[in-house]
PyMOL Python script that loads the backbone (N, CA, C, O; Angstrom):
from pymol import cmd

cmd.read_pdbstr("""\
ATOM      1  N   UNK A   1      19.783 269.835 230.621  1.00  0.00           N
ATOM      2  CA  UNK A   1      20.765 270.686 230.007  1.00  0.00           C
ATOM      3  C   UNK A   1      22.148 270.288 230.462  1.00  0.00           C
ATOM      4  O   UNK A   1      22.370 269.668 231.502  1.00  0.00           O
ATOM      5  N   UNK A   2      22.949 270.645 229.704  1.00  0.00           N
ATOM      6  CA  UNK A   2      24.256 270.100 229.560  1.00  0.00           C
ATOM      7  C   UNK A   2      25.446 271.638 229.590  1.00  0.00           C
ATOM      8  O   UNK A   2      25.227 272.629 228.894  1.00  0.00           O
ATOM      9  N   UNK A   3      26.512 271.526 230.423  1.00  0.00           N
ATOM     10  CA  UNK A   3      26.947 272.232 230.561  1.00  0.00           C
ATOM     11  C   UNK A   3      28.047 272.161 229.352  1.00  0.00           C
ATOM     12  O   UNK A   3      28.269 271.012 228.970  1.00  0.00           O
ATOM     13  N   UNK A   4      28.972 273.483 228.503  1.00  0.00           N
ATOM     14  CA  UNK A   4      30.244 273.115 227.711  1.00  0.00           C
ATOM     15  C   UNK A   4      30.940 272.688 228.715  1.00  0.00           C
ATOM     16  O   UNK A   4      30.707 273.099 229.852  1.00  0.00           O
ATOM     17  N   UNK A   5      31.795 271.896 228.483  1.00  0.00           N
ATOM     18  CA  UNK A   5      33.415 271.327 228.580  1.00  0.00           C
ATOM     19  C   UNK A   5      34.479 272.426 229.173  1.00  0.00           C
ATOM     20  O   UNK A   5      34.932 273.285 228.417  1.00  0.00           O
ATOM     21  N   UNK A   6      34.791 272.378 230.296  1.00  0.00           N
ATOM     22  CA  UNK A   6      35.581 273.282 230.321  1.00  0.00           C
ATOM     23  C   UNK A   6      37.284 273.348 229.745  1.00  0.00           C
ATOM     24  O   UNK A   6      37.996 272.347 229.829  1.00  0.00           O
ATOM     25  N   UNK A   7      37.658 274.306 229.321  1.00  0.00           N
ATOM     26  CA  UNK A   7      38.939 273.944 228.406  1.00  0.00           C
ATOM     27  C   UNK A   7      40.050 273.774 229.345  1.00  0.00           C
ATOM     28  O   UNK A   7      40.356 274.459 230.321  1.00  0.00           O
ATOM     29  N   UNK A   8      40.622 272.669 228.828  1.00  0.00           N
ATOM     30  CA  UNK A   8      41.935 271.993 229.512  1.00  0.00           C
ATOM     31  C   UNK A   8      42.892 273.223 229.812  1.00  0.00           C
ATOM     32  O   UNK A   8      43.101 274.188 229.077  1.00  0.00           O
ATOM     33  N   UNK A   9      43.420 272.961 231.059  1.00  0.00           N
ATOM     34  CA  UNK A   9      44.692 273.949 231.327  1.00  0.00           C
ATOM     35  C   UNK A   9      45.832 273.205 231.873  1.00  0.00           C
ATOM     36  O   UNK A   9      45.693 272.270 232.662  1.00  0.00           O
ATOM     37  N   UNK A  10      47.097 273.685 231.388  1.00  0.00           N
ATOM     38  CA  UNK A  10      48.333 273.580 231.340  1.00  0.00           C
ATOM     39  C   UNK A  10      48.966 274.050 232.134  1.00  0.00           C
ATOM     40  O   UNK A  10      49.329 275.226 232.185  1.00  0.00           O
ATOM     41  N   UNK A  11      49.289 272.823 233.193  1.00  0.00           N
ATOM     42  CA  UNK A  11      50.263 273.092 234.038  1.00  0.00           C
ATOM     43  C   UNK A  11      52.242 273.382 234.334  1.00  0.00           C
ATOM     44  O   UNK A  11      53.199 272.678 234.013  1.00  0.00           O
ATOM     45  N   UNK A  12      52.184 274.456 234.921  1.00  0.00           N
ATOM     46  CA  UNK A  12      53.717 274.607 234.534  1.00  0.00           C
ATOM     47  C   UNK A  12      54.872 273.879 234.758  1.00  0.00           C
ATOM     48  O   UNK A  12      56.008 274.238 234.450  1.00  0.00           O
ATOM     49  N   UNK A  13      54.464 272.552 235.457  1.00  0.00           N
ATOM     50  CA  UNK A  13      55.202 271.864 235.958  1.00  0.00           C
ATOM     51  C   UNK A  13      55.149 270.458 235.257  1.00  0.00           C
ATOM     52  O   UNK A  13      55.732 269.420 235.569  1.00  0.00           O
ATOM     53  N   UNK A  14      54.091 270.777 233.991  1.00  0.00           N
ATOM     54  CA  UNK A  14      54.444 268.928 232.956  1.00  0.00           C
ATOM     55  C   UNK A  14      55.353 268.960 232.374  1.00  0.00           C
ATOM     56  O   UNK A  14      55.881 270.071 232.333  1.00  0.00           O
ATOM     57  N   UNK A  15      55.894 268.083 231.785  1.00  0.00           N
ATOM     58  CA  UNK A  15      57.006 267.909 231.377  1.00  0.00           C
ATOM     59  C   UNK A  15      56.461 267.890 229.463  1.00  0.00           C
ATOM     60  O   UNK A  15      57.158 267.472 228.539  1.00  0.00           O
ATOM     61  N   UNK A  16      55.261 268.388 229.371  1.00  0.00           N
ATOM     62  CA  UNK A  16      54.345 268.169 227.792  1.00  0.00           C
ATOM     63  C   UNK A  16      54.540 269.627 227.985  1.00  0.00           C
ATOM     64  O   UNK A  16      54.483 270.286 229.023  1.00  0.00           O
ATOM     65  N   UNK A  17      54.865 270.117 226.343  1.00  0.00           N
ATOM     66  CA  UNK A  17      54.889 271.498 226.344  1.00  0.00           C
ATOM     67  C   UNK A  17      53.247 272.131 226.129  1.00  0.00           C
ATOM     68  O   UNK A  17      52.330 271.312 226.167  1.00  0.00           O
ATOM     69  N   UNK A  18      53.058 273.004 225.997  1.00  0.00           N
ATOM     70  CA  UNK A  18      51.384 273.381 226.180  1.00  0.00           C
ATOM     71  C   UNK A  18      51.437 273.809 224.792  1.00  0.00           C
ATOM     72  O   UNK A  18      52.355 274.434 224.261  1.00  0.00           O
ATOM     73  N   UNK A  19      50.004 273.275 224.085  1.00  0.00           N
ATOM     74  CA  UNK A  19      49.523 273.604 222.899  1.00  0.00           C
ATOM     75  C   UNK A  19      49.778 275.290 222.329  1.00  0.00           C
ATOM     76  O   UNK A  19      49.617 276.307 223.003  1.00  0.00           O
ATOM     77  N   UNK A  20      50.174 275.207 221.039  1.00  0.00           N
ATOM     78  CA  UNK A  20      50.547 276.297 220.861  1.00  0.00           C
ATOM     79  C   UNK A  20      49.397 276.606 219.192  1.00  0.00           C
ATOM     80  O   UNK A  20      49.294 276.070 218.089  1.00  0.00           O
ATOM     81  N   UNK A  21      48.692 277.867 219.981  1.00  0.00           N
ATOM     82  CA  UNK A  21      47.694 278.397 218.422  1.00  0.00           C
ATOM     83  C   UNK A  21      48.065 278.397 217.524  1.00  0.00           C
ATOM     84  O   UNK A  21      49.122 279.026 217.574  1.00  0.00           O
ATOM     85  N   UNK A  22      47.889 278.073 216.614  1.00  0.00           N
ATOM     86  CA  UNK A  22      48.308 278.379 214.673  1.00  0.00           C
ATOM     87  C   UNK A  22      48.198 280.072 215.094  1.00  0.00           C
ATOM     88  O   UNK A  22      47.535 280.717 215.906  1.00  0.00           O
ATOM     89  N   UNK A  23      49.403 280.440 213.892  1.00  0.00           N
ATOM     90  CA  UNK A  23      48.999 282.176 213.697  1.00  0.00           C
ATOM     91  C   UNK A  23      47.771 282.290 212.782  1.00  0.00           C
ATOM     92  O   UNK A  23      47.577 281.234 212.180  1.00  0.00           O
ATOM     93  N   UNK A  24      47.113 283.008 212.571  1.00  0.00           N
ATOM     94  CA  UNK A  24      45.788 283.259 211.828  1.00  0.00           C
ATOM     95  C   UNK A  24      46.434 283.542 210.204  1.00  0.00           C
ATOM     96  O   UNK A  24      47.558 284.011 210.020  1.00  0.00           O
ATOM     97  N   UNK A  25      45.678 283.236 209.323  1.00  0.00           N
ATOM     98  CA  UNK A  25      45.949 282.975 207.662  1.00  0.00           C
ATOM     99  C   UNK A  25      45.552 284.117 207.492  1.00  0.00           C
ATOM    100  O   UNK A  25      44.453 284.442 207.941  1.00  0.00           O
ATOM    101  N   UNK A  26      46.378 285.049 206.775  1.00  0.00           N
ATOM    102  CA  UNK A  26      46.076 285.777 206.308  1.00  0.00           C
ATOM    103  C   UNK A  26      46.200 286.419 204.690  1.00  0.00           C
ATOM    104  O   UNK A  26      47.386 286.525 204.376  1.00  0.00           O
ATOM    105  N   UNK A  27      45.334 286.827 203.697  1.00  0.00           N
ATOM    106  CA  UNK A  27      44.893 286.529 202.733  1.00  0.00           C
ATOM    107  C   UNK A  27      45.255 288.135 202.156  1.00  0.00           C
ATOM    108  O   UNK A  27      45.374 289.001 203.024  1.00  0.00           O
ATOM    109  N   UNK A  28      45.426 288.524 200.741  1.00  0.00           N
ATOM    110  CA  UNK A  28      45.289 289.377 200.235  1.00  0.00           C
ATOM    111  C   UNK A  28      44.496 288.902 198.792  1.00  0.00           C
ATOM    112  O   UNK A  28      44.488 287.795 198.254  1.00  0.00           O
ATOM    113  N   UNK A  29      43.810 290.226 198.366  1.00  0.00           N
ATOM    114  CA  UNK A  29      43.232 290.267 197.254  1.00  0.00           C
ATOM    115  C   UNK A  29      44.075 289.812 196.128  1.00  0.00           C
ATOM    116  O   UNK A  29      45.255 289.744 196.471  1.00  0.00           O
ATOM    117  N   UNK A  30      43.903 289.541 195.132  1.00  0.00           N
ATOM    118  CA  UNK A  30      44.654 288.792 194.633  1.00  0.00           C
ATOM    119  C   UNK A  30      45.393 287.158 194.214  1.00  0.00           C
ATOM    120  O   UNK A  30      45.644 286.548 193.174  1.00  0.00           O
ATOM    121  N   UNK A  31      45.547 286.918 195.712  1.00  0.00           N
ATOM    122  CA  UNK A  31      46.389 285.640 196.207  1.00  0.00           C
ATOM    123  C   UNK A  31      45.550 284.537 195.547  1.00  0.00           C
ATOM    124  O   UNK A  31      44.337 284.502 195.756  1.00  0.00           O
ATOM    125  N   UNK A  32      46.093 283.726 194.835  1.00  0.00           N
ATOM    126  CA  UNK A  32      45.798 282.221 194.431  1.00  0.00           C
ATOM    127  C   UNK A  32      45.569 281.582 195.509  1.00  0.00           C
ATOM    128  O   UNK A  32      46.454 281.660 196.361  1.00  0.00           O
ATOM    129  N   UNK A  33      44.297 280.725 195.845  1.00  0.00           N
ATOM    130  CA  UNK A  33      43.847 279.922 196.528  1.00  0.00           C
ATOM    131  C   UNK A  33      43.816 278.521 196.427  1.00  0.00           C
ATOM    132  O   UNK A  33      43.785 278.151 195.253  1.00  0.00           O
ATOM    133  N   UNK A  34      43.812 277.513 197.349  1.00  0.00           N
ATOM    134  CA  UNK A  34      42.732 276.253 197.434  1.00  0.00           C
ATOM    135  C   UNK A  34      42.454 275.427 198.509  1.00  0.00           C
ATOM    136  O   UNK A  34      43.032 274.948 199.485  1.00  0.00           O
ATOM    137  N   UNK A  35      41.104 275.431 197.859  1.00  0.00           N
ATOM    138  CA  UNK A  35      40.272 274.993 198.800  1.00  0.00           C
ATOM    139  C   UNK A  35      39.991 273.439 198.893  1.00  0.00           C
ATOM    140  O   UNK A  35      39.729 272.976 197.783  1.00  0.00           O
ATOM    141  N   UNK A  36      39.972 272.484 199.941  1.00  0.00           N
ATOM    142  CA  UNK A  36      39.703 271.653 199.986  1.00  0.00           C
ATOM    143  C   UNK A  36      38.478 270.756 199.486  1.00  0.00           C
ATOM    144  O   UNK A  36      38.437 269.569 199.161  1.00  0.00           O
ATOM    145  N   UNK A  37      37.381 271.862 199.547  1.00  0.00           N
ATOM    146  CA  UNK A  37      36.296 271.540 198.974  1.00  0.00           C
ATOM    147  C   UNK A  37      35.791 271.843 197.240  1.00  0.00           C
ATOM    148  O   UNK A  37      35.321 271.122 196.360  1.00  0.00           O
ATOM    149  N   UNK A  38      36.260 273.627 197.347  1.00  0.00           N
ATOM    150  CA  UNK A  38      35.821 273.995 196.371  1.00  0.00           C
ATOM    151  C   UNK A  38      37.124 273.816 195.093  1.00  0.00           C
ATOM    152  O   UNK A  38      36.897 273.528 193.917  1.00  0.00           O
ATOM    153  N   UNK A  39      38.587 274.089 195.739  1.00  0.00           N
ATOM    154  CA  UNK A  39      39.356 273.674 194.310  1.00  0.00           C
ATOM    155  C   UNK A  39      40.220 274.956 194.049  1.00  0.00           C
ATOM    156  O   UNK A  39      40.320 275.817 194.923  1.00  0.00           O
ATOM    157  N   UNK A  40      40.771 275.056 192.973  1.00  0.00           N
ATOM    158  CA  UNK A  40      41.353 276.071 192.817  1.00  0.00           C
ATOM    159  C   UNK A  40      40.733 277.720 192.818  1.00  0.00           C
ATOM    160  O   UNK A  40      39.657 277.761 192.220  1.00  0.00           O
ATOM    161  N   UNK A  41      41.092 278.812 193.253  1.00  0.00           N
ATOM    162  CA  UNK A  41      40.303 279.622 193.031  1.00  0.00           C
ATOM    163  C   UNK A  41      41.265 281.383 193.129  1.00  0.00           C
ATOM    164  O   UNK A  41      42.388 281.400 192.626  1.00  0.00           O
ATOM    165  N   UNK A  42      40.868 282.348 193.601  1.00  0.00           N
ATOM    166  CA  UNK A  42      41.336 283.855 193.235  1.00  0.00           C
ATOM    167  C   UNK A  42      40.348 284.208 194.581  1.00  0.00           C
ATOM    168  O   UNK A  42      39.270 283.702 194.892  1.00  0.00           O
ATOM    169  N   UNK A  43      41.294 285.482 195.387  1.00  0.00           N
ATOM    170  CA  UNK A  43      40.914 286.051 196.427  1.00  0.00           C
ATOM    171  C   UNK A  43      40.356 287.623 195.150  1.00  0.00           C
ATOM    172  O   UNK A  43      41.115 288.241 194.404  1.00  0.00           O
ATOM    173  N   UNK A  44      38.823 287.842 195.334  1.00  0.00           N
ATOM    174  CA  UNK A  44      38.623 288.727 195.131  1.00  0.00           C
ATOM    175  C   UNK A  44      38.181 289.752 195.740  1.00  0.00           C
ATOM    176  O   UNK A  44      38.024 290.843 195.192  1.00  0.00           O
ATOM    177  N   UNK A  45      37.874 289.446 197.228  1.00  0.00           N
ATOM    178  CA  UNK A  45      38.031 290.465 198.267  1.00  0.00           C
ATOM    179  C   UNK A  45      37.982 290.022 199.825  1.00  0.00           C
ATOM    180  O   UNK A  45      37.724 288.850 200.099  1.00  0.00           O
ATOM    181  N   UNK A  46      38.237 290.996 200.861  1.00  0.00           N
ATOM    182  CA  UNK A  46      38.706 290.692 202.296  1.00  0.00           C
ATOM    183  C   UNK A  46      37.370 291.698 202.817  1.00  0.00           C
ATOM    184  O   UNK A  46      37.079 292.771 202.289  1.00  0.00           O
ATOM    185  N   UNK A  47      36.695 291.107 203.907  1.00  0.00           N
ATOM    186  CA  UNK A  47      36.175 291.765 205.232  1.00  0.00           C
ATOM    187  C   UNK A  47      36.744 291.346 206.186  1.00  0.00           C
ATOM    188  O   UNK A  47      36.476 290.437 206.972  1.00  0.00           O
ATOM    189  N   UNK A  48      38.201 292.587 206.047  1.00  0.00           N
ATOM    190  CA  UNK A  48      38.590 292.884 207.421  1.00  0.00           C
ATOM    191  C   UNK A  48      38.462 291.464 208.117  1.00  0.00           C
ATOM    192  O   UNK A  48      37.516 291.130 208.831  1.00  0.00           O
ATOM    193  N   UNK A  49      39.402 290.794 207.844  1.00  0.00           N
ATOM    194  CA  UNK A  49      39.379 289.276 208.570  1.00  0.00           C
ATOM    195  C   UNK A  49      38.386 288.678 209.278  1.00  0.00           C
ATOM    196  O   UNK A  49      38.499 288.143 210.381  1.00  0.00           O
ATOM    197  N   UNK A  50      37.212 288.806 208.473  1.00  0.00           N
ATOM    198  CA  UNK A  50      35.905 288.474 209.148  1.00  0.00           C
ATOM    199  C   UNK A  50      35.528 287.126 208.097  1.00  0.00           C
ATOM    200  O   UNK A  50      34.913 286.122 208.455  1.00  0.00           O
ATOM    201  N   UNK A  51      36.122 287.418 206.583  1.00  0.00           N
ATOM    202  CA  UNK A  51      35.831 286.848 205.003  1.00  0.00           C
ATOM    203  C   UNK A  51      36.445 286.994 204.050  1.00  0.00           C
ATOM    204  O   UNK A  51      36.848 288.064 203.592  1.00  0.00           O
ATOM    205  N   UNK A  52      36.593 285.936 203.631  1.00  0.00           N
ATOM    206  CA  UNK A  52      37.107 286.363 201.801  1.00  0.00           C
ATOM    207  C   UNK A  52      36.579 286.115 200.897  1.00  0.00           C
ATOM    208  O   UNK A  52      36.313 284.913 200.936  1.00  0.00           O
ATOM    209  N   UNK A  53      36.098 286.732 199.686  1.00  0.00           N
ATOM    210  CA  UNK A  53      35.087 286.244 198.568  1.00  0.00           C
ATOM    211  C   UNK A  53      36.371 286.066 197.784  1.00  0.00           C
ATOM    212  O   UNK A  53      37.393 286.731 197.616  1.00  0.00           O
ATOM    213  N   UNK A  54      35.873 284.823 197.345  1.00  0.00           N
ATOM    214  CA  UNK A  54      37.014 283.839 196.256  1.00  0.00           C
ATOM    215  C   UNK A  54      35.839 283.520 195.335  1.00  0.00           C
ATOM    216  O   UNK A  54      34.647 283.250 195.481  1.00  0.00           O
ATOM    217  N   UNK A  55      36.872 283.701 194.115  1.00  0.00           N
ATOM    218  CA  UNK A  55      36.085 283.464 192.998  1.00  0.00           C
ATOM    219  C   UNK A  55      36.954 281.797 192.316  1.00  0.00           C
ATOM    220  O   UNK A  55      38.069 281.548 191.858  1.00  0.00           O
ATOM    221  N   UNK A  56      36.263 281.350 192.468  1.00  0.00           N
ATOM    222  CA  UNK A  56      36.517 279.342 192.176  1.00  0.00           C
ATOM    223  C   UNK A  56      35.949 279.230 190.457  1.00  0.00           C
ATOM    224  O   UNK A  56      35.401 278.207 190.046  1.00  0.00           O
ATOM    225  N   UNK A  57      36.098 279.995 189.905  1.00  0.00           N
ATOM    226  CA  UNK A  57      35.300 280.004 188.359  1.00  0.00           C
ATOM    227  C   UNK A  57      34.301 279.890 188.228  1.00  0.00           C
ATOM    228  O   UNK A  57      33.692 280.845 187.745  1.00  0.00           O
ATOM    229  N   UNK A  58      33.661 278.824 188.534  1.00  0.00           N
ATOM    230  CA  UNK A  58      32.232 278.341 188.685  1.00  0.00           C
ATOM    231  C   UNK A  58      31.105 279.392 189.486  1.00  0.00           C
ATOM    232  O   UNK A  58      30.005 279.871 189.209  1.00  0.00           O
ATOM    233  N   UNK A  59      32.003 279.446 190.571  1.00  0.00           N
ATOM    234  CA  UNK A  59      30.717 280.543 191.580  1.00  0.00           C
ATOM    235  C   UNK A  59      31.343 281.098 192.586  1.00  0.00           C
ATOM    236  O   UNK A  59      32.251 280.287 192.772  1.00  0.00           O
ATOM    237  N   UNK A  60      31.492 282.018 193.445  1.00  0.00           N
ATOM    238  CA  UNK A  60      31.901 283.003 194.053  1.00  0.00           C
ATOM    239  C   UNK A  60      31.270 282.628 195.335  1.00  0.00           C
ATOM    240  O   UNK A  60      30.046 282.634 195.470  1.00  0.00           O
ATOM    241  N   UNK A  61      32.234 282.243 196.446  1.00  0.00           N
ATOM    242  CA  UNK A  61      32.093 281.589 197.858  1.00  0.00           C
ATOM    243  C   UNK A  61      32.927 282.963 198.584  1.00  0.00           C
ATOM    244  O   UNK A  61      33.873 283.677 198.251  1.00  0.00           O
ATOM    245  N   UNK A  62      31.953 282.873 199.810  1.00  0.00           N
ATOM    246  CA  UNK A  62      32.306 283.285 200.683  1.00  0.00           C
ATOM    247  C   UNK A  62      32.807 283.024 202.110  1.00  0.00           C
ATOM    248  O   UNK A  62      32.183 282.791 203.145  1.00  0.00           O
ATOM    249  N   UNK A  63      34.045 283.125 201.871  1.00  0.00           N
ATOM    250  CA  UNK A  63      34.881 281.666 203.023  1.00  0.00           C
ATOM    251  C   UNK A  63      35.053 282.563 204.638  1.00  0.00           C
ATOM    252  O   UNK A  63      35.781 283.552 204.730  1.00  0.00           O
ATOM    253  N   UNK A  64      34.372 282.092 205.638  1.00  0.00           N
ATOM    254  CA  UNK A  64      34.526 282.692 206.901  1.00  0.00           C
ATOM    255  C   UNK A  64      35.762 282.250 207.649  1.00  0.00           C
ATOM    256  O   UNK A  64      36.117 281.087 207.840  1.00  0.00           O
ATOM    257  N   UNK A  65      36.527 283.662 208.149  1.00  0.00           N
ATOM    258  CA  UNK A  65      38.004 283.363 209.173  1.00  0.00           C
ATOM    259  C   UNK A  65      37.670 282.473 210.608  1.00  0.00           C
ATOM    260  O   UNK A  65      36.877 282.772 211.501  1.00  0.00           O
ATOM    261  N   UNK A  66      38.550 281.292 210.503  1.00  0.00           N
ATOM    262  CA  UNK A  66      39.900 281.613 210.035  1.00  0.00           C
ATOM    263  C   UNK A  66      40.461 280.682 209.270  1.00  0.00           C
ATOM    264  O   UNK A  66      41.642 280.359 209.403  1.00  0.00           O
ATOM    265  N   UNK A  67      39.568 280.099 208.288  1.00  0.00           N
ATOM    266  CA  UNK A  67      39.564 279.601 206.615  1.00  0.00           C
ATOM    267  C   UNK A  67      40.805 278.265 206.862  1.00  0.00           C
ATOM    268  O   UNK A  67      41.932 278.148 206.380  1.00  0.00           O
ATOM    269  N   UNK A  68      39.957 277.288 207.912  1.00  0.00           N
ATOM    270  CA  UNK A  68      40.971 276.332 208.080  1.00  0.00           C
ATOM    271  C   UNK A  68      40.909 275.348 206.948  1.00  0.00           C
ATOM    272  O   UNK A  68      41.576 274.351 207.225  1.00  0.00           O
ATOM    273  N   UNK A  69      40.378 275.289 205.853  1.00  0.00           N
ATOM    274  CA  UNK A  69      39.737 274.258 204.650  1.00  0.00           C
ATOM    275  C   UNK A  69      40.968 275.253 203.541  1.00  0.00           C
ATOM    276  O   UNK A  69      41.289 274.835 202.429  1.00  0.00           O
ATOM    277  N   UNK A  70      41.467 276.477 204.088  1.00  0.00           N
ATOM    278  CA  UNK A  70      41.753 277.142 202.404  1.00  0.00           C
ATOM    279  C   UNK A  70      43.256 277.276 202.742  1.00  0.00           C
ATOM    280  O   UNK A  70      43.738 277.432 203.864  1.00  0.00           O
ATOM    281  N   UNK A  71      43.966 277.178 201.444  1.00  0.00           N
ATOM    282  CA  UNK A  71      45.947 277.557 201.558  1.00  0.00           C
ATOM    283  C   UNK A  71      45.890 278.696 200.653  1.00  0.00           C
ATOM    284  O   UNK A  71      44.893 279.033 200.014  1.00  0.00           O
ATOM    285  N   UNK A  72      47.090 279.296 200.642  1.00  0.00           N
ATOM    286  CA  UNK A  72      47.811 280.497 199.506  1.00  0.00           C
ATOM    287  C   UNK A  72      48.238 279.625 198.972  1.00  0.00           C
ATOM    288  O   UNK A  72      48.327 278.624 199.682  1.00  0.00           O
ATOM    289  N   UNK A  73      48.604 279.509 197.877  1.00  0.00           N
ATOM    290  CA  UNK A  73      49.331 278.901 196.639  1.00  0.00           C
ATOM    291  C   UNK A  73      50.662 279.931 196.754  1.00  0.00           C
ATOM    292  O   UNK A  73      51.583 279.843 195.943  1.00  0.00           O
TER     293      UNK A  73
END
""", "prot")
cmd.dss("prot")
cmd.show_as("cartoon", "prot")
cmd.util.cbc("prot")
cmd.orient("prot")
């Protein structure tokens, strides 16, 4: 067995600034989508930043947060 990786930490004294998180995407019903995979599509609903069901014409995906594959148009 193999242990995870422990995550790099940032010392206050480099002269490299320390990685900074993306803010989280956040989506409303409505909002024009696309997806890298699936293409153009329509936010037709939110779980509470857990999901968004987008309707892509074809078929109705359910994209899990924090939807790094999808943009707002």
């Amino acid at each position: 067995m193999t242990k995870p990786a422990a995550p790099k930490r940032h010392l206050p004294t480099s002269p490299f600034k320390a990685p900074v998180a993306p803010a989280p995407k956040h989506f409303d019903t409505g909002d024009q989508v696309t997806h890298d995979v699936y293409g153009l599509g329509r936010v037709v609903g939110i779980e509470d930043g857990v999901a968004a069901l987008v309707d892509f014409g074809s078929a109705q995906m359910r994209i899990l947060s924090p939807y790094p594959k999808m943009t707002k148009l």
